[in-house]
N, C-alpha and C positions, 0 to 999 in steps of 0.2 A: 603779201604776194603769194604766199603758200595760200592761201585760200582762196584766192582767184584760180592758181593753179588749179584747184581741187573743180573747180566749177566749173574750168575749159575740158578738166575729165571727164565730167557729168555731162556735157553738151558735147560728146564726141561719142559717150557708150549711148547716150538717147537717141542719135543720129545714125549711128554706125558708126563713124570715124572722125578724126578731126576735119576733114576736108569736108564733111556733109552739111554742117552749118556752118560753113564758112562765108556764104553769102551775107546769112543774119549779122553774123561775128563781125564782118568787114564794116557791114553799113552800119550797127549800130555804133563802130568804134570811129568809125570817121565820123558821126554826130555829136560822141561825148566829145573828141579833138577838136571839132567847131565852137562847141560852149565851152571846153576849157581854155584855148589858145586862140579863139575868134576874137578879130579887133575890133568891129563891129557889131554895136550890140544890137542890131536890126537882123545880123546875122545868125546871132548864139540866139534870138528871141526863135526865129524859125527854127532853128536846128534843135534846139529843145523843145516845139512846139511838134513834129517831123517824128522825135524820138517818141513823146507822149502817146501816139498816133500807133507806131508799131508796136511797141510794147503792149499796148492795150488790147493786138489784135493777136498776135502772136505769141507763140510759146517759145521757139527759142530764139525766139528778139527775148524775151523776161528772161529764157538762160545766160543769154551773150552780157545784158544787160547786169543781172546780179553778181557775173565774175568780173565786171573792171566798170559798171559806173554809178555804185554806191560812194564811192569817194567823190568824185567828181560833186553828182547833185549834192550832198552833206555840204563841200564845200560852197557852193554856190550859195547855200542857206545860211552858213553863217556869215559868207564874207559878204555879200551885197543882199542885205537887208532891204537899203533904201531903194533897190530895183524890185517893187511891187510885182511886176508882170514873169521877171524872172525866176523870182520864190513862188510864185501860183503856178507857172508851167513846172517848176522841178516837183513839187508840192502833188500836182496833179501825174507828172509820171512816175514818182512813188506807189500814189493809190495803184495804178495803173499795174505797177510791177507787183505788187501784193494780192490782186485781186484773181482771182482763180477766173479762165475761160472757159467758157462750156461750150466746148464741142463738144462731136458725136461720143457714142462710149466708145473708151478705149482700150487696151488692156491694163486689168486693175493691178498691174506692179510696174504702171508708165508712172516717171517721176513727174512731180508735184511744183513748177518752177516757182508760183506762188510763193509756193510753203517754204524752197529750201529759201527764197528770198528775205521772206520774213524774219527765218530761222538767222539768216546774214547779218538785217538789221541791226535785231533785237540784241546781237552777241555784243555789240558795244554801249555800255550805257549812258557813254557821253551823247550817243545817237536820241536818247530818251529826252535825254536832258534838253536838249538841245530843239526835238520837237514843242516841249511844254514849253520852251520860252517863245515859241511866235504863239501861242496861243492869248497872248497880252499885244500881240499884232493888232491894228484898228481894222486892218481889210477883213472884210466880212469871207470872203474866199480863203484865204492865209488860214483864219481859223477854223473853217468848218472842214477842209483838205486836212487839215492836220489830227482834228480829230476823226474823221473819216481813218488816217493811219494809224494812231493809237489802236481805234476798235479791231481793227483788220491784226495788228501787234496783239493783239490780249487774243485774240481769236484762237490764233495757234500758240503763241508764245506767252501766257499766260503769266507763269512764275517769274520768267525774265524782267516781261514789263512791272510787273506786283514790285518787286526788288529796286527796280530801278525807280519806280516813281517816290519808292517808299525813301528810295535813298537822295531825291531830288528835294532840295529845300522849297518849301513852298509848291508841292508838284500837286497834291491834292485840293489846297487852297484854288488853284487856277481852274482845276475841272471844276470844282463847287460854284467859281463865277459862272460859269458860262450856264449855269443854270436861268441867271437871270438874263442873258442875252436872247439873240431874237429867238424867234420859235424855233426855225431850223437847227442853227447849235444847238440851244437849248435841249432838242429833242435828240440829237446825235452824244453829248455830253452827258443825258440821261441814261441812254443804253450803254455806253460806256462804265457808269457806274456803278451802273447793273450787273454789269459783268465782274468789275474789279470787285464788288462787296460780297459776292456768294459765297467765298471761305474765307476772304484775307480778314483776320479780326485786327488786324491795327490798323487795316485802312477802314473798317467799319467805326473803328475808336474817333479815328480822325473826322471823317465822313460826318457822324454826330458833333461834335463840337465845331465842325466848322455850317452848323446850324441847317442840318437835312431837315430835320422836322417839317421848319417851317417853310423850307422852300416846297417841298413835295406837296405839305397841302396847300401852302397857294398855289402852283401850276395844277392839284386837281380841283379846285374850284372853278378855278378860271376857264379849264378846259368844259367845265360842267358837269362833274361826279359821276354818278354813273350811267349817265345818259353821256359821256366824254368818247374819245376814239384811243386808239391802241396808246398813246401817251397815257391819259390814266394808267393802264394798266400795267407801263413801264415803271409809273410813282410808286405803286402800289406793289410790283414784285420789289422796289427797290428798298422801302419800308418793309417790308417781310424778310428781305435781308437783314435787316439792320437790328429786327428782334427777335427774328429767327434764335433759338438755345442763352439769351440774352436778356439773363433778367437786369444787370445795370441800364440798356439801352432803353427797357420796358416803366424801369419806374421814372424813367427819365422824361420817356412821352407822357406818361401819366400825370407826373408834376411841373411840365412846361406848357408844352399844346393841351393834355386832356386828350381824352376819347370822345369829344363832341366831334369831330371835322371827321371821323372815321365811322362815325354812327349817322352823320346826315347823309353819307353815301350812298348808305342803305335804305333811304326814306325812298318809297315809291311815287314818280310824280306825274301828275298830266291823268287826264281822263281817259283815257285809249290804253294804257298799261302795253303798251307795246315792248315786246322784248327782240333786239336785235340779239346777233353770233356776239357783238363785241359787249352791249351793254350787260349778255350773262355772262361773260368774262371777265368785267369789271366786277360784276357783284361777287361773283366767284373768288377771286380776287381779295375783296374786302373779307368777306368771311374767312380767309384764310387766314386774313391780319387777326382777325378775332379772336381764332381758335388758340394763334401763338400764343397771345396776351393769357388763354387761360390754360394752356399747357402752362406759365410764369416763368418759364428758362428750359436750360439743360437738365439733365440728372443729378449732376456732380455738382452744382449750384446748392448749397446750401440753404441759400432762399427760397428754392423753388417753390415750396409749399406755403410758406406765408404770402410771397409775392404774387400767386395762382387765386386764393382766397379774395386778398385785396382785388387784383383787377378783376375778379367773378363780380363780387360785393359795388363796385364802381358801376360795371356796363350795365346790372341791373337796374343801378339809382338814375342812369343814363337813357332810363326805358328802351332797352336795346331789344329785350325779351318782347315787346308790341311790337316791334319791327321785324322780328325773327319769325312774330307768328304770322304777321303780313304775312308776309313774303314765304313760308313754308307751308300756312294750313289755308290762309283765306285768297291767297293767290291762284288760284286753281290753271289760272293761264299764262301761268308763268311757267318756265322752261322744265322741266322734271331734276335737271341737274341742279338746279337754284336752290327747287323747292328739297329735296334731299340733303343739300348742304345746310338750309338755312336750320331743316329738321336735325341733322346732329351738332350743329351749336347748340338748340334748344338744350339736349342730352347734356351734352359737355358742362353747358351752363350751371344747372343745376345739380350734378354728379356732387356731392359732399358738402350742398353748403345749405343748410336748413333753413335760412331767410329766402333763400333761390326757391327752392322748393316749396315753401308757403305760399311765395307770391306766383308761381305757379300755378298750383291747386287754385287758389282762387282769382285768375284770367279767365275774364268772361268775352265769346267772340258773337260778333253782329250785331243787328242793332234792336233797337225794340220794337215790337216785342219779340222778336226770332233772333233771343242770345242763349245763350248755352256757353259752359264751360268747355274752357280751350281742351283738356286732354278728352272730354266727349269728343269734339270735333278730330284730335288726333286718333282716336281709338276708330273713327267711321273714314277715316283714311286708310288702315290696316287693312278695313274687312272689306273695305271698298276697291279698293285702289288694284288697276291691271299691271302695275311696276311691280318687280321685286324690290328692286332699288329702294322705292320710296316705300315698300311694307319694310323691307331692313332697317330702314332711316327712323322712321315713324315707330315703331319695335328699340329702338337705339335709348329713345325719351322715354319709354316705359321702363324701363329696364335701370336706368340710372335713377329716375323718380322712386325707385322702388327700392335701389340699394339701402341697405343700413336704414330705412325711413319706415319704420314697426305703424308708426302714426301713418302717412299715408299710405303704408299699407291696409292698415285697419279702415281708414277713411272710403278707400276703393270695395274692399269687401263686403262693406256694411250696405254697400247699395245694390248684393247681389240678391235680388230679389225674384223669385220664379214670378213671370206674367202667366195671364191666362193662355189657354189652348190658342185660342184667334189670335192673341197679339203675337204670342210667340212664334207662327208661322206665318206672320204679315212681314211684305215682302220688305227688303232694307232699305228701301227708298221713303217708308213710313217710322223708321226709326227717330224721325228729328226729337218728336216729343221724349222718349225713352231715358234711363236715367243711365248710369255707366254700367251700371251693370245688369241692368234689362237690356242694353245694348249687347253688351259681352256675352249672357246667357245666349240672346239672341243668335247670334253669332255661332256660338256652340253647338243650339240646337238647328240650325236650318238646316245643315246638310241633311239631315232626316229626311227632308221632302226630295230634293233638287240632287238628289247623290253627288254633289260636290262637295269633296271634303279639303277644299283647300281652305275655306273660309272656317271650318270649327280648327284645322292648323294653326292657322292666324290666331284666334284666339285663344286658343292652347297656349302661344308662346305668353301671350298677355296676362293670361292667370299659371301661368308658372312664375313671371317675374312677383307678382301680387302672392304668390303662399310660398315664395322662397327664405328660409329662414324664420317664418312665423310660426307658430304653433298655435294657437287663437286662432289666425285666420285660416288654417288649414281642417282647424276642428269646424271652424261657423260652414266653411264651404264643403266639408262633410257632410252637413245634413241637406243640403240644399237637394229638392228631388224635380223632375222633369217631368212633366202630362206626355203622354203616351201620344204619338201622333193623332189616335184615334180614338177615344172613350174607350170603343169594344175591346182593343186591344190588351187592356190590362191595367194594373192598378200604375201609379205615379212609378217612375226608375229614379234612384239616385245618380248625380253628375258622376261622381265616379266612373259606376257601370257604365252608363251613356259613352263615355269618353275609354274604357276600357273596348266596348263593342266599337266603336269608331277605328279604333288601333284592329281590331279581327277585320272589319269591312275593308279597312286600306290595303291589306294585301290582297284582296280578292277583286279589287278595283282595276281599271284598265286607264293608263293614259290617253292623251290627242296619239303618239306614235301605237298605240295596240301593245304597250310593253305592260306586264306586270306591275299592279300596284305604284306608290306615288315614291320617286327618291329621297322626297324630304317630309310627306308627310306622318309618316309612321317613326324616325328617329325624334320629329318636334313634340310628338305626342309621349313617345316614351319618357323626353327629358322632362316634361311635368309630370308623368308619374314615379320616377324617381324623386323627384323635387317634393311631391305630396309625400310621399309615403317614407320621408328622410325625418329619422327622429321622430315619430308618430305614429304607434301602434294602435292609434285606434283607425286610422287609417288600413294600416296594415291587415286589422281584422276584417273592416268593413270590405277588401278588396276579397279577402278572402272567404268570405261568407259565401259568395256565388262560385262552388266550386270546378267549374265550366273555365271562370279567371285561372285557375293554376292550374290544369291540361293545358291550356292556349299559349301560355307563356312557357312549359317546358317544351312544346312542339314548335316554338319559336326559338327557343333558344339553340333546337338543332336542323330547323329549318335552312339546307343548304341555298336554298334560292334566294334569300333573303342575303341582303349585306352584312359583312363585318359588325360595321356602326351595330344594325337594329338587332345582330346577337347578340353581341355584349350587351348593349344598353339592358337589353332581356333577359340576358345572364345576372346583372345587376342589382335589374329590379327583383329579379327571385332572391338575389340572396338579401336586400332587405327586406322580404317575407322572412326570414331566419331570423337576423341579429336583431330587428325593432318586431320582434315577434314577444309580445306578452302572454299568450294564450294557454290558456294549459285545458282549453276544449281536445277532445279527442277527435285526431281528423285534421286539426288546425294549430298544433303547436309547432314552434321551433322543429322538432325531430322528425315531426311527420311530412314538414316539407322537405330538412336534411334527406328523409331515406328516399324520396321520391325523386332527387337529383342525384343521388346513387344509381336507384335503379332505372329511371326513363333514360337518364343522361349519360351516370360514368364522372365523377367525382375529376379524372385525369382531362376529359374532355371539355368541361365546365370550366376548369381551371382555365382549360387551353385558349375559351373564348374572351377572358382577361386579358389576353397574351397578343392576340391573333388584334384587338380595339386597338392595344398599345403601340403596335406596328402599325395600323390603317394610316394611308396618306390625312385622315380628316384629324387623325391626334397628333400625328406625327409633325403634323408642318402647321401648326398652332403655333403664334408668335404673340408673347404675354401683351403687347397693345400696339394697336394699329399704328402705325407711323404716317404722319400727313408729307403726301409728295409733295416737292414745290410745284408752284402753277407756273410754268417760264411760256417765255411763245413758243415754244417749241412744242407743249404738253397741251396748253387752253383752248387749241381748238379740239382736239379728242375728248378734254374731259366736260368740254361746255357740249357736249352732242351724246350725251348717256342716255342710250336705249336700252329697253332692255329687247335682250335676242334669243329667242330660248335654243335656237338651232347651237347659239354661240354657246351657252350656259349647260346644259343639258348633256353635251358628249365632250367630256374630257376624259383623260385618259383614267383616271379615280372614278371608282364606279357611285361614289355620293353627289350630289348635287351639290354645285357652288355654294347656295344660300345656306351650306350647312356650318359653312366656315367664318362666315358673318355672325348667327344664332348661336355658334357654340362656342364661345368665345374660354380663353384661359382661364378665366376661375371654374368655370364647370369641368373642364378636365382637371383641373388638381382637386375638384372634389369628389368627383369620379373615381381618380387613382386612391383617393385618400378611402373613402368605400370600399374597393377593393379589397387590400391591405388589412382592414376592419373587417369585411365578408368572408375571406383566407380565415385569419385567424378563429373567428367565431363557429365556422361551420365544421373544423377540426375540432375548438372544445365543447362541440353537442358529440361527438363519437367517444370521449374521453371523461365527460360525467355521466351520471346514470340519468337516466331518463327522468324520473321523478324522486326527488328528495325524500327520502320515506325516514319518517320520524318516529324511530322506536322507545312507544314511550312506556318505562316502568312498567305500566300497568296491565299492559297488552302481554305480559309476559309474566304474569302473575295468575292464579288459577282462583276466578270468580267463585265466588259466593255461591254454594248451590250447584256447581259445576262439577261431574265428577270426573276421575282420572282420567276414564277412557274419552271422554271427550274434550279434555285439556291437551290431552296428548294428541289427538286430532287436531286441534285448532293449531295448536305450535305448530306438527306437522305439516299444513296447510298453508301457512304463514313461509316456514322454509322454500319450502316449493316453490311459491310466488315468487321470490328471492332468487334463488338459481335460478327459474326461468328468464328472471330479469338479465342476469348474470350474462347467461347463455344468450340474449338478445345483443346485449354489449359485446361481447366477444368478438361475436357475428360481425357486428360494425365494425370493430376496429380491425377483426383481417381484410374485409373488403377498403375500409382506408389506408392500412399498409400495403397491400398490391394497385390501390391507385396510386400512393404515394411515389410507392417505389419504381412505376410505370413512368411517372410526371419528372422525375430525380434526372437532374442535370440536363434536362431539356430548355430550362428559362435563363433569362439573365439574373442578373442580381436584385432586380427591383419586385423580379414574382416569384422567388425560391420562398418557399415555404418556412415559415421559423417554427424552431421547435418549439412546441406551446409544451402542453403537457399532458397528463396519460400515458397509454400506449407508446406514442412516439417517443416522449421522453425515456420512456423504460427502455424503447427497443434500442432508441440511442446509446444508453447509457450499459447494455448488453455489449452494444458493437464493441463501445472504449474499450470496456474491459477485456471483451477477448482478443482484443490489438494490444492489450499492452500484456499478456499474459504470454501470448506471442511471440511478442516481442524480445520478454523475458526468457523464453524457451531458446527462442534464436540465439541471444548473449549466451546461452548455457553451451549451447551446443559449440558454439564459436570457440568458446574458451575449453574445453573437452575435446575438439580437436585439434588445435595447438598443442595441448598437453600430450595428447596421444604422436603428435609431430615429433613431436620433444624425446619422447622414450624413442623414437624409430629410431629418429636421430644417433641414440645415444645407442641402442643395443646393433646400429648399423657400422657404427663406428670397434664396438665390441667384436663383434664378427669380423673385421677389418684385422683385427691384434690378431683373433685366433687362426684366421688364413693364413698370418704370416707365422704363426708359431709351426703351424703345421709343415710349413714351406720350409721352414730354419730343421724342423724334425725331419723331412723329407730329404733335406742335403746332407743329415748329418750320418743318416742312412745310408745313403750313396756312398759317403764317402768310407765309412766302412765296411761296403759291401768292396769296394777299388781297396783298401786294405786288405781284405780279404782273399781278393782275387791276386794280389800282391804275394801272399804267404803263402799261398798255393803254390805261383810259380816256383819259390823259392824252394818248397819242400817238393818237390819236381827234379829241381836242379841239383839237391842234395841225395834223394834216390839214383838219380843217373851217375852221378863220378863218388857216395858215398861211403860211408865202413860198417861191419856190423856193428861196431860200438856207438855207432849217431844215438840221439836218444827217437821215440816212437812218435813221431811227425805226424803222425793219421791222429795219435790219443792227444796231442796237444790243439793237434786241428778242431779235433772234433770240440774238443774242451772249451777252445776261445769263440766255435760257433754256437756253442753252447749257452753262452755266459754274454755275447754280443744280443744273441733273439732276448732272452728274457730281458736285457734290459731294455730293446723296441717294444717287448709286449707290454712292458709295466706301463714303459709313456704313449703306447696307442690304447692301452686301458685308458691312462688317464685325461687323455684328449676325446676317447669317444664320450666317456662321460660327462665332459664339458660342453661337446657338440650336442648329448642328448639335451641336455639343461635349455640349452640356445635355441634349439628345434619348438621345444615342449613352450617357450617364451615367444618365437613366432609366430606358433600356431594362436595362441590367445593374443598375439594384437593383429593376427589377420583377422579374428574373428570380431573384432573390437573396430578396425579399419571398415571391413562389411558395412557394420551396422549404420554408420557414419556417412553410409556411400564411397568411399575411395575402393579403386580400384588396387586389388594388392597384387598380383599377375602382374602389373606391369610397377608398380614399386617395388617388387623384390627384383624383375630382369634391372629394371634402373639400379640397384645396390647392386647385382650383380658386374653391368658394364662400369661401372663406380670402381669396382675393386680388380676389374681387369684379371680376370684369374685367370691362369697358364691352364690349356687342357690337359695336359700331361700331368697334372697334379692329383687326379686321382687314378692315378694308376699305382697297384700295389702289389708287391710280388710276397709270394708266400712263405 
């Protein structure tokens, strides 16, 4: 009853008052009063058929209704089962009471009668229970109302019902029938399922063994795979539940049903290859199942990786890969989202497994005699194709094909062959005959003619996956050279150059909007020249042979209109001219590109563009591997309509282009950062060893045969020289690397501070220590020296304390003789006035005992000044000792002074 209460308060703040929906409140309550207390069941049939009616149309008929006739219907459902017509109208004004109205908007903090209804429900779980058992009901209505309530219960009350079903004997069991019931439950019982399996793992536990497999793929047979309507794709998210992070449930499909029923989905059928919104939903769909199966579980699945292997090694023996290229390279008219999905299965597929990838390489597409191998045909998708999407997709399979695979790396490069002048600028629509890498060169070279450089981009990324990690192939495609557009023009260029000048023409190139240069084509181009020129000094030298290449890269490196990305990358690629620098030509070693990032750049500013990469939105929100969203209906129609938009692509709020965050994926930025780190350190110990290793041997310092003094003494002389001047060139270096250094100091985080290598820096470091701890030491000296000197103040303040008071005790003892004095005066006064001539001589005794009292004050003011001189001549030297020390002694002797509180009247002295 407290919770009806709570609900006539909620139907009285919605309304304004209690009195506001009192109308609803009344009518509805004299309807449940009819079906609870009605004697006539013609009567309670109307009167709960009356309540169904408003409730469904009204909102606070569902408020009046959820505070007092939840009990009523509940009872009705269990007591009179055998009244068929009675449990369908209660049945049907449940749905009714759960189901949200849509009228106009309203204000978005108007309550939700639905929801708190639902909320009412689900709080009892006999109410759960109690639903699932009419679901073994024979009325075809009975059951499909009651699930129609479940769904509407899991909608909003999710966890509630999850609890309650889990805690119902047999509650799972009964959804799992109704799969085999008519279409309609069937298909209300499926989304139901759908819902309950997306996190709950013991209702997925359950859900499997009470034999989902096989019901899922018979209803998508039946419905007819992927030519079926939104039920497939209800099967199919239901199954991607169920192996979704789930290697048990995976090897389980694997050794019950098999991956047959899941791979003829994907078989393309019928002559007309029509693709409807749903049938690329269903494929979409199936591929998603795909990818689970070779992701093989969770992380924390200890199987994952043997269980990944196996179902890779299965779908292949399943000719899954002819279906994949269907449908991704030879389908052309199939939806662009299809063909991009089906393209990174391809990738996925054979990502680590070297039979994958064999049987790869050797897929041959079309018929005869117009076949050609499958990555031909992906490669002419890249350079072709108006998507980004599907150049990402199609770029996705190179890239895996190409990991850790030295042999199909080798096998790709070997077919890099320059064509002649003609074939090489015959237009791309003549490439069928071409080999992959007359394609590829192809590719490379056209922009030359048609100044679009999106297509040697493209390319770019393809021969960066093909020399990543190779050294073989980086040398073979070292020597590869290119014909001159024009005979006249000049003798053959090496790829390199060609692709070094393509990198100078992109910034001077103009887009479709008039903006500067291309956003993603000059960062694609640098990362293959990183990628070449990593571990590969012959590389290194050939770039640097054409000294035009290293101006254009320091004027890039400080080029402010240029991006973050394309400085560092720039910065990058110079400092692999340093560390993979073998040369000891003059002009082109190690050093002489160190001094020229000194002097064009600034050592501190260079650094800074490592710094400045690391922060950019394109590194910073790098996430180590893409995560597949699920497909639900809520998602599949946005993700089955993938266009591409550049107005959408092109202006975000990060000044790099999308596509750069696809291409640049987590292993090239930790190899990026790992360069770094290596480039830091390397370009410090070119400042810190000499220049050239000079090997002073014996003999050179021994005086030839025939050679006389004076021109011995010459040669050595000459020799020295060389030597100092070297000196003197080092030095040089290393001031200008201690004032960048010092400039750069505590500006980074922890990942770019500088470590102390060796040389100079080490020395100057190990300078600092030392005069901090010398310091240091200095400081303990001084601390403990004035304590000490505290200690004597102390002690001679307390001295000076005894002799003030000796002085004070000498001072009264004066007084008090001086009042004796004045005493024996009176007296011999007294004895002159009434005395005799026989008195004895009062003046000679006077004077006698004034006599004999001074000299005994002078002996003890003698001996007191002498004691005061002593005490002075001791102040004086620790005021002067105090000084040095810093203390103020002015105001520590007034403080000993107010200390000892001296009477003024104490130096006063009568003579």
């Amino acid at each position: 009853m407290d919770l009806a209460s709570r609900y006539k308060g909620v139907v009285g703040f919605v309304f304004g008052n209690e009195n506001s929906g009192s109308r609803e409140d009344s009518y509805v309550e004299r309807l449940l009063d009819r079906i609870s207390n009605g004697v006539l069941a013609e009567d309670r049939r109307t009167a709960i058929a009356e309540l169904q009616s408003v409730v469904a149309e009204s909102g606070a008929a569902q408020l009046a209704f959820g505070a007092m006739g939840f009990p009523v219907l509940m009872g009705v459902l269990k007591e009179e089962r055998d009244d068929v017509e009675m449990v369908r109208g209660a049945l049907e004004t449940l749905v009714g009471a759960l189901t949200p109205i849509d009228h106009a908007k309203g204000p978005t903090n108007e309550v939700q009668p639905a929801l708190m209804n639902t909320d009412l429900l689900s709080r009892e779980s006999e109410n759960i229970s109690l639903l699932l058992s009419l679901l073994s009901e024979e009325d075809f209505y009975v059951r499909y109302y009651t699930l129609q309530i479940l769904t509407a219960l899991l909608t909003n009350s999710p966890n509630r019902l999850q609890e309650a079903i889990l805690s119902t004997p047999r509650g799972i069991t009964r959804l799992m029938d109704m799969l085999m019931d008519r279409e309609v439950i069937r298909n209300e019982a499926l989304l139901l399922l759908t819902y309950l399996t997306r996190e709950a793992e013991e209702i997925q536990k359950i859900v499997v063994f009470e034999g989902a497999f096989e019901k899922v793929f018979s209803i998508i047979k039946e419905e007819g795979g992927s030519e079926g309507g939104v039920v497939v794709q209800d099967c199919l998210e239901l199954l991607n539940n169920l192996l979704r992070s789930n290697a048990s449930n995976q090897v389980l499909l694997r050794e019950t049903m098999g991956v047959d029923p899941l791979i003829s989905i994907l078989k393309l059928r019928g002559s007309t290859y029509s693709f409807t919104q749903q049938k690329t939903i269903n494929l979409l769909s199936a591929l998603e199942t795909i990818n689970l199966l070779m992701m093989g579980g969770s992380e924390a699945d200890s199987q994952k990786d043997s269980n990944k292997i196996t179902n890779k090694t299965i779908l292949v023996q399943k000719k899954l890969l002819n279906y994949l290229l269907m449908l991704g390279v030879e389908s052309q008219w199939a939806p662009i989202a299809a063909r991009c999905s089906a393209l990174r299965c391809i990738g996925d597929l054979v990502a680590g497994h070297p039979k994958n990838l064999d049987a790869l390489s050797s897929k041959v597409l079309g018929e005869e005699p117009q076949v050609e191998p499958a990555l031909n045909s992906i490669l002419r998708i890249i350079l072709r194709t108006s998507s980004m999407q599907e150049f990402i997709a199609a770029d996705h399979v190179f890239k895996n094909f190409c990991e850790k695979n030295t042999d199909g790396q080798a096998m790709l490069a070997s077919t890099l062959i320059p064509q002649p002048n003609s074939m090489t600028h015959a237009p791309l629509e003549e490439d069928v005959n071409m080999s992959f890498g007359s394609m590829l060169l192809h590719g490379l070279a056209s922009s030359e003619s048609d100044g679009d450089l999106e297509t040697c981009c493209r390319a770019a990324s393809v021969l960066t996956h093909i020399l990543k990690d190779n050294t073989q192939c980086k040398e073979r495609v070292l020597r590869i050279e290119l014909e001159a557009p024009m005979p006249s023009l000049g003798a053959p260029e090496l790829l390199l150059h060609r692709i070094v000048r393509y990198l100078a023409v992109a910034s001077s190139m103009k887009n479709k909007e008039g903006k500067p240069g291309y956003s993603y084509v000059q960062p694609i181009i640098l990362k293959l020249l990183v990628t070449w020129l990593a571990d590969c000094p012959s590389a290194v030298q050939c770039f640097l042979d054409s000294r035009p290449h290293l101006m254009y890269l320091l004027e890039l490196v400080s080029n402010t209109s240029s991006t973050v990305c394309v400085r560092g990358l720039a910065a990058v690629l110079l400092g692999e001219c340093v560390i993979y620098n073998k040369s000891s030509e003059s002009g082109k070693d190690g050093f002489t590109i160190a001094d020229a990032i000194s002097q064009k750049i600034g050592l501190t500013s260079y650094f800074l563009k490592f710094d400045e990469m690391q922060r950019s939105f394109l590194f910073s929100s790098v996430k180590p591997a893409q995560s597949h969203k699920p497909l639900t209906r809520s998602t599949a129609a946005s993700m089955a309509e993938i266009e591409d938009d550049e107005s959408d692509l092109s202006y975000l709020k990060n000044e790099d282009h999308p596509i750069l965050t696809s291409i640049f994926d987590a292993q090239f930025f930790n190899f990026v950062k790992s360069l770094e780190m290596y480039i830091r350190e390397n370009i410090i110990d070119v400042y810190s060893r000499p220049k050239s290793d000079v090997a002073v041997v014996p003999a050179e310092m021994e005086q030839k045969g025939g050679e006389s003094d004076k021109d011995y003494i010459k040669r050595l002389k000459a020799f020295v020289e060389k030597q100092c001047t070297e000196i003197q060139k080092l030095l040089g270096r290393n001031a200008t690397l201690a004032e960048d250094l010092a400039r750069t100091g505590g500006s980074g985080n922890s990942q770019t501070e500088l470590r102390v290598g060796s040389g100079s820096e080490r020395v100057q470091a190990e300078t600092l220590r030392r005069d901090l701890q010398e310091a240091s030491q200095r400081l303990d000296m001084l601390k403990a020296e004035k304590a000490e000197v505290e200690s004597e103040a102390s002690m001679y303040q307390n001295l000076a304390g005894k002799l003030e008071s000796d002085l004070k005790s000498l001072s009264d003892a004066y007084n008090s003789l001086e009042q004796t004095n004045l005493h024996l005066e009176k007296e011999v006064k007294a004895l002159k006035g009434g005395g005799t001539s026989t008195s004895p001589d009062i003046e000679a005794i006077k004077a006698e005992a004034r006599e004999e009292a001074q000299k005994e004050s002078e002996a003890e003011l003698n001996d007191l000044l002498v004691c005061l001189g002593q005490e002075q001549s001791k102040v004086e030297k620790l005021s002067t000792r105090l000084s040095e020390i810093g203390e103020d002694v002015d105001k520590l002797l007034e403080s000993i002074g107010d200390d000892m509180g001296l009477p003024q009247d104490d130096e006063e002295e009568e003579d």
